[in-house]
C-alpha positions as CSV (number, residue, x, y, z in Angstrom):
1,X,4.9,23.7,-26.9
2,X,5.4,26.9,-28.7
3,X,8.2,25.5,-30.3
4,X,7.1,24.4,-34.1
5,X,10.2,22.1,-34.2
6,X,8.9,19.7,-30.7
7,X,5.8,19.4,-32.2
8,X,6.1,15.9,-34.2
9,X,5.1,12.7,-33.7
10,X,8.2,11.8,-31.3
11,X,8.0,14.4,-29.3
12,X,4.7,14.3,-28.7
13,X,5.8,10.7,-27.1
14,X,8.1,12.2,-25.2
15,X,5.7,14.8,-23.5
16,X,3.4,11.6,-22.8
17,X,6.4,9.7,-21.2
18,X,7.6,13.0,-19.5
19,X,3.3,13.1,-18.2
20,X,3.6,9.4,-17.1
21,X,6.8,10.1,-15.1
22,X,5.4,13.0,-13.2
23,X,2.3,10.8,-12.2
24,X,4.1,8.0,-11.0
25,X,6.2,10.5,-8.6
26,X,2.9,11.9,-7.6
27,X,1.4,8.7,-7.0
28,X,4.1,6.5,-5.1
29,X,6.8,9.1,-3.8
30,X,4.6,10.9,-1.5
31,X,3.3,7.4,0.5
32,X,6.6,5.8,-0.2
33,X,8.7,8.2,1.7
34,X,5.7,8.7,4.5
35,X,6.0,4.8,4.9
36,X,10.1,5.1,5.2
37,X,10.1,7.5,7.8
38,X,7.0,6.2,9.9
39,X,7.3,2.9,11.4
40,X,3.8,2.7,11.3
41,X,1.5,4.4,8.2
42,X,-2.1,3.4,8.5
43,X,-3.5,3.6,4.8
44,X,-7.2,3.8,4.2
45,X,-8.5,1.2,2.0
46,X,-10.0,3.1,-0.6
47,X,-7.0,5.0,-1.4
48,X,-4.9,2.0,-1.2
49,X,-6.9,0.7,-4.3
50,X,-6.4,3.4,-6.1
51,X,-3.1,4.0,-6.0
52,X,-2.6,0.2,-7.3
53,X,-5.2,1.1,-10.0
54,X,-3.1,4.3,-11.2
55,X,-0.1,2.1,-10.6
56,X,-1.1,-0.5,-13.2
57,X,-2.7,1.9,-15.7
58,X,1.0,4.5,-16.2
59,X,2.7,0.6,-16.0
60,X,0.7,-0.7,-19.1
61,X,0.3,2.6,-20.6
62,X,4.1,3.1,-20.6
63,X,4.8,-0.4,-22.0
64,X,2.7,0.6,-24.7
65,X,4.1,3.7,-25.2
66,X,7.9,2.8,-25.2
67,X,6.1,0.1,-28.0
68,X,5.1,2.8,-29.8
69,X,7.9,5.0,-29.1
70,X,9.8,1.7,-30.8
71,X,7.8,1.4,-34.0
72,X,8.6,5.1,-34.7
73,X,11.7,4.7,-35.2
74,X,11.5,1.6,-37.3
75,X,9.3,3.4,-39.8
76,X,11.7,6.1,-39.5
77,X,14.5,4.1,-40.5
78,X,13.4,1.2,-42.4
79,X,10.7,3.1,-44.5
80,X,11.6,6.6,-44.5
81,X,9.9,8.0,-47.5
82,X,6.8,6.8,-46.0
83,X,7.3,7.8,-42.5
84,X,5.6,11.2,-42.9
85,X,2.4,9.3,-44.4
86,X,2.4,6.5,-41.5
87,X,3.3,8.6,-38.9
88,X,1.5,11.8,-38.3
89,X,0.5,13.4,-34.7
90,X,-3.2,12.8,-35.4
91,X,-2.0,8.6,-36.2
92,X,0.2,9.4,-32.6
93,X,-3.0,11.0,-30.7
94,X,-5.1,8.2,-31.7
95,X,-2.4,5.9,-30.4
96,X,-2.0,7.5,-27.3
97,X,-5.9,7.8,-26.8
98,X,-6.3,4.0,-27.7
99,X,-3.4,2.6,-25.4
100,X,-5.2,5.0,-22.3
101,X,-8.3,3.0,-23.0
102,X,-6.9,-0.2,-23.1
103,X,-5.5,0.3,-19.9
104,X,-8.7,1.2,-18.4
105,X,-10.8,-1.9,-20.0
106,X,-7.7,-4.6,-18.3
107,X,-7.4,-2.5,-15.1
108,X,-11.1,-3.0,-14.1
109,X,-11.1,-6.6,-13.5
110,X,-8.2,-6.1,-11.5
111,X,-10.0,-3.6,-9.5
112,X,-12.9,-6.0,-8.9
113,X,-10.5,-8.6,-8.0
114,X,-8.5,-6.0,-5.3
115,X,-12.4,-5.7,-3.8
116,X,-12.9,-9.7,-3.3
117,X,-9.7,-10.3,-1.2
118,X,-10.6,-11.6,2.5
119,X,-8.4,-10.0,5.3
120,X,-8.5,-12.3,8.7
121,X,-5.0,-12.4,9.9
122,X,-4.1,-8.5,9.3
123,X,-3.6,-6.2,6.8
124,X,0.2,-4.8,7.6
125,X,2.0,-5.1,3.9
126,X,5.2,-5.7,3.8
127,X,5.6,-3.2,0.8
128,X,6.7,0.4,1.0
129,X,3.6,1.2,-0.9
130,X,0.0,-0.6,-1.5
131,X,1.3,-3.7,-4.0
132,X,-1.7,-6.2,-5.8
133,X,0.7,-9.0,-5.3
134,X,1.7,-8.4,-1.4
135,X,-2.1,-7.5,-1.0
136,X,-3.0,-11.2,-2.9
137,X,-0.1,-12.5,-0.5
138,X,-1.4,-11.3,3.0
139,X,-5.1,-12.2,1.9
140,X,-6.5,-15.2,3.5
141,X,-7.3,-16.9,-0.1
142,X,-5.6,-18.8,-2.2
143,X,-7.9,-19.1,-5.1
144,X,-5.7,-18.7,-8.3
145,X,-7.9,-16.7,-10.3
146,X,-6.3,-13.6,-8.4
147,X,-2.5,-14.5,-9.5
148,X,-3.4,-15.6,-12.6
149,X,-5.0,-12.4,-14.0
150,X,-2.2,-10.5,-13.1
151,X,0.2,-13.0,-14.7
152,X,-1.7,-12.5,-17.7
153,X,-1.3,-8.7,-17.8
154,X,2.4,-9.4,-17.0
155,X,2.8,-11.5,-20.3
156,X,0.3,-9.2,-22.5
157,X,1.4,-6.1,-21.3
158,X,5.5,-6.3,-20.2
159,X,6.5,-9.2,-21.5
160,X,4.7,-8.5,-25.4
161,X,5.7,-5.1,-25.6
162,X,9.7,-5.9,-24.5
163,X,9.1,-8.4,-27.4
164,X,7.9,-6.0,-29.7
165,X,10.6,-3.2,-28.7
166,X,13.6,-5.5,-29.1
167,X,12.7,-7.0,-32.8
168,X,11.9,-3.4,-33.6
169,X,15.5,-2.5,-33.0
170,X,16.7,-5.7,-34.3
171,X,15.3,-4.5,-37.6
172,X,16.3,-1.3,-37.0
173,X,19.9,-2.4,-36.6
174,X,20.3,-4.6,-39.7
175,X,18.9,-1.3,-41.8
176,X,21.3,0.7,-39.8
177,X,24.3,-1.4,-41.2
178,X,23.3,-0.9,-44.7
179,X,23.5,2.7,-44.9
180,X,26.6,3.7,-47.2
181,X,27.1,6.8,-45.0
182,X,29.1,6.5,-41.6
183,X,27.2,9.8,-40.5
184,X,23.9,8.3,-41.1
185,X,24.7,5.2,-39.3
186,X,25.8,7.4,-36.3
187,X,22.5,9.6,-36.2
188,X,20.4,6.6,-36.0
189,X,22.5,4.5,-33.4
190,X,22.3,7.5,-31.3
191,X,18.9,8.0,-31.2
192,X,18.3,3.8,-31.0
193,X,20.5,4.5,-28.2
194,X,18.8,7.2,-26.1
195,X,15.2,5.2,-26.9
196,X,17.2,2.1,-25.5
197,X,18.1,3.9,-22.4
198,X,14.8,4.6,-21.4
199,X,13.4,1.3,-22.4
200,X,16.2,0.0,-19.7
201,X,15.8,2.1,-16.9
202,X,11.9,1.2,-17.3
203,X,12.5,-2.6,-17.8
204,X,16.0,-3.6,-15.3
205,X,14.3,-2.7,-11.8
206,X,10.9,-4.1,-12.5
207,X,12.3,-7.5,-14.0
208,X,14.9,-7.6,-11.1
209,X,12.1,-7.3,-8.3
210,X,10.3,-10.5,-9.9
211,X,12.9,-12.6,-11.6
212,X,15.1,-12.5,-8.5
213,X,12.0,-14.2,-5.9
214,X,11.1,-16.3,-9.6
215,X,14.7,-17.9,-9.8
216,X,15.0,-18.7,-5.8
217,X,16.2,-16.0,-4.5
218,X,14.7,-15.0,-1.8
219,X,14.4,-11.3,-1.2
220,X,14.0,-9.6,2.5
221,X,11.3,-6.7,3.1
222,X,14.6,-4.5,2.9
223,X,15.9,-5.4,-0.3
224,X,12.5,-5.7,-2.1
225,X,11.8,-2.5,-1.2
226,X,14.6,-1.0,-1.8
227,X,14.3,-2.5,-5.5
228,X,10.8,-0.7,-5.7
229,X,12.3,2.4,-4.4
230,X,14.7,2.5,-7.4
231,X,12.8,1.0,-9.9
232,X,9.9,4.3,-8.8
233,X,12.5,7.2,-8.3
234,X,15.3,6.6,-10.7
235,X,13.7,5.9,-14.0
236,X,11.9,9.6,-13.6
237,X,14.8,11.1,-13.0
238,X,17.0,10.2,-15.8
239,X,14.4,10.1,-18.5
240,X,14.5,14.0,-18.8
241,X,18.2,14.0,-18.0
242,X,18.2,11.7,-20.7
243,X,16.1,13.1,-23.6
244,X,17.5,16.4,-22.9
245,X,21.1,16.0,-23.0
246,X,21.0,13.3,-26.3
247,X,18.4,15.4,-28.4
248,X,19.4,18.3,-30.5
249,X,16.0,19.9,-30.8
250,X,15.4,19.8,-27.3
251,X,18.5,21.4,-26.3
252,X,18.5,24.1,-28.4
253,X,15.1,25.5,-27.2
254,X,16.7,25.0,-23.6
255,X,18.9,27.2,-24.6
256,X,16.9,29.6,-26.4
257,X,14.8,29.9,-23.6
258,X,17.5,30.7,-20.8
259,X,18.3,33.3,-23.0
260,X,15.7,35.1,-24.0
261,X,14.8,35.1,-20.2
262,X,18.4,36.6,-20.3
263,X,18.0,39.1,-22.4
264,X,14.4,40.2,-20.6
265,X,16.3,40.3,-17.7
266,X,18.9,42.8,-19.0
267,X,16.7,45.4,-20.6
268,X,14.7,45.9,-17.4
269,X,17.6,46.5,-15.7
């Protein structure tokens, strides 16, 4: 980032969720749109592992980050003077270094769990990728000890964070209103807005593909899949589109770059 202005604490976040985006294409397109166009996609079991353990590791480090991303702002807004104290990019590199090992210390068990499952009627998933909960599913166990650990990280690490985002915005919201300045109130709904966004694209599909089985709905291998698809392609796709389009700073060094390639272009010609 040789841009002095995109190096703060929010846009360091952003290069973290842009990193987390660009890993989760790497990890699921590839295999996802093998699977779609083979009927049949043998997948070795080691690698099937792993992509589940990458899988869970960008999903609870990206909870925590939109968290973070989240707790910004409420600083920003609520305390302002103190913001530049609080917040600092050593505070946000220590953050970001903190949530990656958290991730690692929950996403072990899990691991160990994925190596205990007992395959005697097949292996074919259902999934258009290698799932822990299809896996747990087509196993030939039905000790709980495998649901209930992932049910666990489901509440710690989707359901506390969403928590955690939403009364930060709350907050956020209420200070909002008391601003004297209609300009003011503007900026910071705009930005609570683009963070909002994000949050919702990341949230909507992956709440959709387990509340809908959890209410009685009964999903087919088609339209599961298809929610995975969305809920793995989409969200990376809109995030830049997103931050790009609704933030100033961001923008203007778009622009400044196109053009100085421009103008480079023009004198050696």
């Amino acid at each position: 980032m040789q841009n002095h202005q995109l190096q703060t604490p929010m846009f360091l976040y952003i290069a973290t969720l842009a990193i987390l985006d660009l890993l989760n294409s790497t990890n699921i397109i590839p295999r996802m749109v093998a699977a779609l166009i083979s009927d049949y996609l043998p997948v070795p079991y080691g690698p099937c592992i792993l992509q589940i353990h990458v899988e869970a590791h960008i999903l609870i480090v990206g909870t925590l980050l939109l968290s973070l991303m989240a707790v910004d702002r409420y600083v920003a807004v609520v305390y302002p003077l103190r913001y530049p104290s609080l917040i600092t990019n050593k505070t946000v590199l220590a953050c970001l270094l903190q949530t990656n090992v958290i991730a690692i210390l929950f996403i072990i068990p899990l691991t160990v769990l994925l190596t205990e499952l007992p395959f005697c009627q097949g292996n074919i998933l259902s999934s258009c990728f290698c799932d822990y909960s299809t896996m747990v599913q087509k196993s030939c166990t039905e000790d709980p000890k495998f649901l209930t650990y992932l049910s666990g990280l489901t509440v710690v690490f989707v359901i506390g964070p969403l928590l955690l985002i939403l009364y930060s915005y709350f907050r956020i919201t209420l200070a909002a209103l008391q601003i004297s300045s209609a300009e003011g109130r503007k900026k910071v709904f705009s930005t609570c807005l683009t963070h909002l966004l994000v949050v919702g694209t990341f949230y909507i599909p992956l709440f959709l593909s387990y509340l809908l089985p959890g209410t009685g709905i009964i999903l087919s291998i088609e339209a599961y899949n298809s929610l995975v698809i969305v809920g793995n392609t989409i969200p990376p796709m809109l995030n830049p589109i997103i931050y790009s389009f609704r933030n100033k700073e961001i923008k203007t060094s778009i622009y400044k770059i196109f053009t100085q390639r421009k103008g480079m272009v023009d004198v050696k010609s």
